[in-house]
N, C-alpha and C positions, 0 to 999 in steps of 0.2 A: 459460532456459539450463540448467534443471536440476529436480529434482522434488521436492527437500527441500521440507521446509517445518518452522517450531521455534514454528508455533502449528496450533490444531485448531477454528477457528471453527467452530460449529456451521451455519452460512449456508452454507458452503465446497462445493461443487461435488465438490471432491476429496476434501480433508482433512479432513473434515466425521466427526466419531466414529465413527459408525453404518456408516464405509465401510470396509471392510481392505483396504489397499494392498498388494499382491506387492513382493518387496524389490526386482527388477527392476526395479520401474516407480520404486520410490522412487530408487532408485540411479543411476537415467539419466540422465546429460549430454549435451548439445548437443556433437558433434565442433565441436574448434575450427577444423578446416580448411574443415568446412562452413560455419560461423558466418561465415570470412573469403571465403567463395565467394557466401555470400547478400547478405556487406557490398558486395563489388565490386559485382556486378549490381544494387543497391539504389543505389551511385553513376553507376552507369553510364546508371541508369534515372532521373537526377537525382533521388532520392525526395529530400525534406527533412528526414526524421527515422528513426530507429528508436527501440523500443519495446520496453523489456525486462519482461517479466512472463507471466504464465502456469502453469505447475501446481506453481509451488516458489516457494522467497525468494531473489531475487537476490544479496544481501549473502549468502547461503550458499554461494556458489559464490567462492570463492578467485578467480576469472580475470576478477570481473565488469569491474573497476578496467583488464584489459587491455584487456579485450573493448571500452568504453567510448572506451577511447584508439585504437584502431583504426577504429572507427567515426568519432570525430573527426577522425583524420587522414584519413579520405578526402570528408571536407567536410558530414559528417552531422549533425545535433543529435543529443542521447542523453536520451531518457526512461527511468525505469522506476517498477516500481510495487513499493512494500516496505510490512510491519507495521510498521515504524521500531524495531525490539526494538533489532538491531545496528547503529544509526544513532549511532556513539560521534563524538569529535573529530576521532578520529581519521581516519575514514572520511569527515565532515562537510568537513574540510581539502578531502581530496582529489575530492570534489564539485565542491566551487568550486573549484577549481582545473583539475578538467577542462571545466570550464564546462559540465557538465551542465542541460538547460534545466529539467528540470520534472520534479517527483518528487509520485506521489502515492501518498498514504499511505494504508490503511486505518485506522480506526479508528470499532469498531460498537460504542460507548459514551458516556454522556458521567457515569459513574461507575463507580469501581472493582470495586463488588461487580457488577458488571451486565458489566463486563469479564471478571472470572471466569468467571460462569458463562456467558457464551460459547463464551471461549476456556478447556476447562479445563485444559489445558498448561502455562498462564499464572497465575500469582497477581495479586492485587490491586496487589502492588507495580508488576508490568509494565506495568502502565496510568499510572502516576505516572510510570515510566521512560521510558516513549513519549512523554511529554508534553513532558517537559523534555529530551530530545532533539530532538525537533523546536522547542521553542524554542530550544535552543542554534544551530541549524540558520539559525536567522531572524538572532538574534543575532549570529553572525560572520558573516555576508552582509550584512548592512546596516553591520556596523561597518569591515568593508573596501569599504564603496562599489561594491559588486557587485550587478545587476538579473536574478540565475540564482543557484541553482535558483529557478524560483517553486515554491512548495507550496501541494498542492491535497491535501487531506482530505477524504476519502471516508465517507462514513456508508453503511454497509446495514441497510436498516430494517426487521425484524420485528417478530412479537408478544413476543419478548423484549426490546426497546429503544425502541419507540416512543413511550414513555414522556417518552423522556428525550432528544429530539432540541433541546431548550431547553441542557438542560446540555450537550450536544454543543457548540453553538454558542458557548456562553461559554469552554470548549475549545480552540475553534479562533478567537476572539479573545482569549482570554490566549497561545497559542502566536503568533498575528500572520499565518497563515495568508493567503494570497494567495486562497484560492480555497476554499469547501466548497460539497461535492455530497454531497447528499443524495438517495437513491435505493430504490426500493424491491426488496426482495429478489426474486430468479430464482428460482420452485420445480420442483424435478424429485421424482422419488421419495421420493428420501430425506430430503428437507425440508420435506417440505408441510405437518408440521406446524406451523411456522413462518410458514404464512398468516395474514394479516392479516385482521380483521370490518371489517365496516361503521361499528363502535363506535371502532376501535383507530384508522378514516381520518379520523373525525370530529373525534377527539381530535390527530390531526396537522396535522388543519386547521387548528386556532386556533393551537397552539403552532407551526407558520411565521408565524403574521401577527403575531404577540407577535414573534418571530424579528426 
């Protein structure tokens, strides 16, 4: 819906440091009259779901919460995919409440300093932030006897975090997470340095079967 984004993962595609964004591109919105033209046709074409995510953070966009309730009034589930930075109570409410199905999170750490220097945008706090939002997230859904959002946590795994896909996991069972994927990073240009050795998979190996 939009091209913000209020981290700088170095994995990122887009927002990845080493890339400079034109303010145009940052700046651009999805028209909403389109958004509600792609919703019709997407009912009309009985799809089952839309999927919000792609070159920005959705919680950035002021209209996500409209955009969401449109799609559900014309008979659609609502995904989308966030950093969980702006994943407050307040927002979390109104989740469950639009009965959004499934939120997947990223998060390429399973410690703060390693969080950093990812994302350098982000301090070490934000990583402890993220956490405990997403378990807030679990915590009023289960405490109002509600089966949505389910949450799936996302790991991408470089030569900066491979390390640490064990802490990842304890993570995303102290959060209560519904679902982790673990995946390995997409290199293009600008990230290749971020390719993974033969040593780095070896070492991923054991620590899933420990997992």
């Amino acid at each position: 819906t939009n091209h913000r984004c209020n981290t700088n993962c170095i994995h990122c595609w887009i927002h990845t440091p080493s890339r400079k964004l034109p303010p145009d591109f940052i700046n651009t919105k999805m028209d909403f009259k389109l958004y509600k033209n792609i919703i019709n046709d997407a009912a009309d074409l009985l799809c089952d779901e839309i999927i919000f995510q792609g070159d920005g953070e959705p919680l950035l966009d002021n209209r996500l919460f409209e955009m969401v309730r449109y799609a559900r009034n014309k008979g659609l589930k609502a995904l989308f995919f966030t950093n969980g930075i702006l994943l407050d109570k307040e927002k979390i409410k109104q989740i469950i409440d639009l009965e959004i199905n499934e939120i997947f999170c990223s998060l390429p750490a399973g410690t703060d300093k390693t969080y950093a220097v990812i994302n350098t945008r982000q301090s070490k706090d934000t990583f402890h932030k993220i956490a405990d939002n997403l378990k807030n997230l679990i915590s009023l859904r289960n405490s109002l006897k509600r089966n949505k959002p389910l949450l799936q946590i996302s790991h991408v795994i470089h030569n900066l975090n491979y390390h640490e896909i064990e802490e990842m996991s304890k993570i995303d069972a102290y959060i209560g997470a519904d679902k982790a994927r673990f995946y390995l990073v997409r290199l293009d240009e600008r990230i290749k340095s971020l390719k993974l050795s033969s040593s780095h998979i070896e070492v991923i190996k054991k620590s899933l079967k420990r997992i």
